[in-house]
N, C-alpha and C positions, 0 to 999 in steps of 0.2 A: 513423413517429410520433415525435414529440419527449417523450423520457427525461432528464426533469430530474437532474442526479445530482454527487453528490459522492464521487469516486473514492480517495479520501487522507486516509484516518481511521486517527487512533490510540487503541487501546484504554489501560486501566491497566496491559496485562503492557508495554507500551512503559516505560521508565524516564522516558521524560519527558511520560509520558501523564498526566496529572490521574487523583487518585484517582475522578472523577463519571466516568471516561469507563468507567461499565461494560458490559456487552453490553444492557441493559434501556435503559439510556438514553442510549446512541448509536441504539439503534433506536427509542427515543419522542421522540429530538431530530427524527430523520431525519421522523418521520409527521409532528411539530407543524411541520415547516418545508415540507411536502408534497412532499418529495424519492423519485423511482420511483425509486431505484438508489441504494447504497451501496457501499465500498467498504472494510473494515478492515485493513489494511495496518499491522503492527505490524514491530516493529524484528527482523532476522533470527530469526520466528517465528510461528509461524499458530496456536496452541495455544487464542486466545480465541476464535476462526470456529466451532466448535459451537456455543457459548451463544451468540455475535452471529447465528448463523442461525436458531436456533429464538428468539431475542425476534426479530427482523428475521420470519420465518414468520410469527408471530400478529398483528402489525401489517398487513400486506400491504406492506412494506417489502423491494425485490429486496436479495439480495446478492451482490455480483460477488468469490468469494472472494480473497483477495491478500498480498501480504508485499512490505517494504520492505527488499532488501538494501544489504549496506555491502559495497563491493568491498574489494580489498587496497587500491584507489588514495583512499578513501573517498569515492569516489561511492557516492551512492543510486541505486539503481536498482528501478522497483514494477516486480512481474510479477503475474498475472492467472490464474487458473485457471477453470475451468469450474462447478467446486464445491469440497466443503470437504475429503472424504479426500482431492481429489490434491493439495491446497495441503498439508494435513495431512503427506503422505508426503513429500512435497518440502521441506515444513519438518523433517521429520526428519534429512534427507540435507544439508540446507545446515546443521543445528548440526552436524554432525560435524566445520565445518569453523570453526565458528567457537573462536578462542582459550579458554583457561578460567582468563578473568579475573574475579573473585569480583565483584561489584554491590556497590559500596558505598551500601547504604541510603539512609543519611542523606544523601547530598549527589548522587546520583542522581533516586530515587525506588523508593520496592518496584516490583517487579515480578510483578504479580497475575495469579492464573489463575483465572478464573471459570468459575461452572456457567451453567445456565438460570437461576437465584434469584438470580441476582450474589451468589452465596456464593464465597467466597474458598476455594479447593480445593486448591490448590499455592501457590509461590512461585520462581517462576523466583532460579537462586541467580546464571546468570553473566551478566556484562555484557553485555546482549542490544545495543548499540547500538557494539558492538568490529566492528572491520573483518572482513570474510572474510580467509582467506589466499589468494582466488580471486580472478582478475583481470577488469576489467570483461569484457573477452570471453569469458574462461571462464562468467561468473556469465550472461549471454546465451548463451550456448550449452547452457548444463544447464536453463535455462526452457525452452528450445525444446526439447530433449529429453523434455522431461519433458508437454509438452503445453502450455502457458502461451505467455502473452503479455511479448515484453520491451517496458518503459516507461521509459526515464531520468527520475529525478525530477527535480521543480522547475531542469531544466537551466540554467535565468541566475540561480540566486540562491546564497548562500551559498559555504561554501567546499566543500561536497557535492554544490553542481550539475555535471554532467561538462564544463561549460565552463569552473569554476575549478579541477576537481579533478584535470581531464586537457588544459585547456588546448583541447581540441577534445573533440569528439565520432569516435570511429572509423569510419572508411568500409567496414573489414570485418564490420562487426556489422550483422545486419539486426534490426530498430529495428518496433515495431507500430505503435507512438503513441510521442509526446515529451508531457510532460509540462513546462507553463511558470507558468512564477508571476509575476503581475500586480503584485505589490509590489517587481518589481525589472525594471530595464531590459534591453531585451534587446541584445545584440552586437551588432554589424554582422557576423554570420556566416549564411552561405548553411545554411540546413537541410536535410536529407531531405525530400520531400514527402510524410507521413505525417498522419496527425490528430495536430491538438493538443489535449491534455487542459489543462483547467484546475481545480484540485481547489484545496481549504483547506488540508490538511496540518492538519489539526485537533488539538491536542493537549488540546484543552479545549471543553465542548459547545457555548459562546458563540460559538465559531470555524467551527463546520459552515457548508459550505454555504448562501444561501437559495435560492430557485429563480432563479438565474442563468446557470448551465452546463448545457445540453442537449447530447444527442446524437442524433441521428435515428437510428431502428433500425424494424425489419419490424415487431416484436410487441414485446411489454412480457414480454421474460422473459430469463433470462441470457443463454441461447445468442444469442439475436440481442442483445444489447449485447456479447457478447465479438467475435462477428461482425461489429460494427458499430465495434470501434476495433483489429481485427487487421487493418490496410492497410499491412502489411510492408513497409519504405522497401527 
């Protein structure tokens, strides 16, 4: 069946998330736009995926839980989990790795941790958007480890996609999905034969998704969407 979905959402704990992007209303974006599958991928941290699961539950809104790392080389790279403790646990393991460079506020943005109420519960203090000191193949190795899917983000755009950020893509990493972004051209470079994802990268709720990107899967529920973009290049 075709699973309309938007896999590349950023909360408010992201620093350069819009303060509207709270768990309530990336999940009452996702229903008003009629999207089966979500994806909340914040910047080296999973800590807003409770409240985005239980608003995302009450809607009848999937969520495929996930996190957006910053390598040493700073590519991005999305990984994928099953649910929200393992991405949770994983997020804990990948801050130990991140630097503790203080957020500057004002010229960042806060960085919010929310409950179910979009109540404001913490405050992320460190620059959640600073490089790992982990290299793109290690940061692909510790998803796989961990159960997860690896995804390179938006790979032809920017200077975060792994085709500016490394010049290639590594042929020792096996790779679930790639990840492409439509507002940039692509290389003349030969790719792995994997699914392409094509997601918003949403930093703002005017940016989501509409029902443009499917994915065919068995059933309408995580497991068969995780199963349905783990085709390991």
């Amino acid at each position: 069946m075709k699973l309309y979905c938007d896999l590349h959402i950023h909360s408010c704990l992201s620093p350069c998330g819009d303060a509207l992007m709270t768990p309530n209303n990336i999940a009452g974006m996702a229903y008003i736009k009629q999207l089966d599958v979500i994806a909340v991928c914040d910047h080296n941290t999973a800590r807003n995926l409770p409240a985005v699961q239980a608003a995302a539950d009450r809607l009848g809104v999937l969520l495929l839980p996930g996190m957006e790392l910053t390598t040493r080389e700073e590519a991005h790279m999305l990984c994928y989990f099953r649910d929200v403790r393992t991405c949770l646990a994983f997020g804990e393991a990948i801050y130990a790795h991140l630097p503790a460079i203080p957020n500057r506020e004002a010229y960042f943005g806060r960085q919010q941790v929310m409950n179910a109420q979009d109540e404001e519960i913490d405050v992320e203090e460190r620059l959640l958007i600073s490089a790992l000191d982990l290299s793109f193949e290690s940061c692909a190795a510790r998803i796989h480890e961990a159960g997860g899917l690896c995804v390179p983000a938006h790979i032809n755009r920017g200077a975060n996609g792994a085709l500016q950020a490394l010049g290639f893509l590594p042929q020792n990493v096996h790779y679930d999905a790639l990840e492409i972004a439509l507002s940039a051209p692509m290389p003349a470079v030969a790719l792995p034969r994997c699914p392409l994802l094509v997601s918003s990268d949403a930093h703002d709720l005017e940016n989501m998704l509409e029902r443009t990107f499917f994915i065919e899967a068995r059933e309408r529920s995580v497991e068969a969407v995780f199963e349905a973009i783990s085709g390991r290049c």
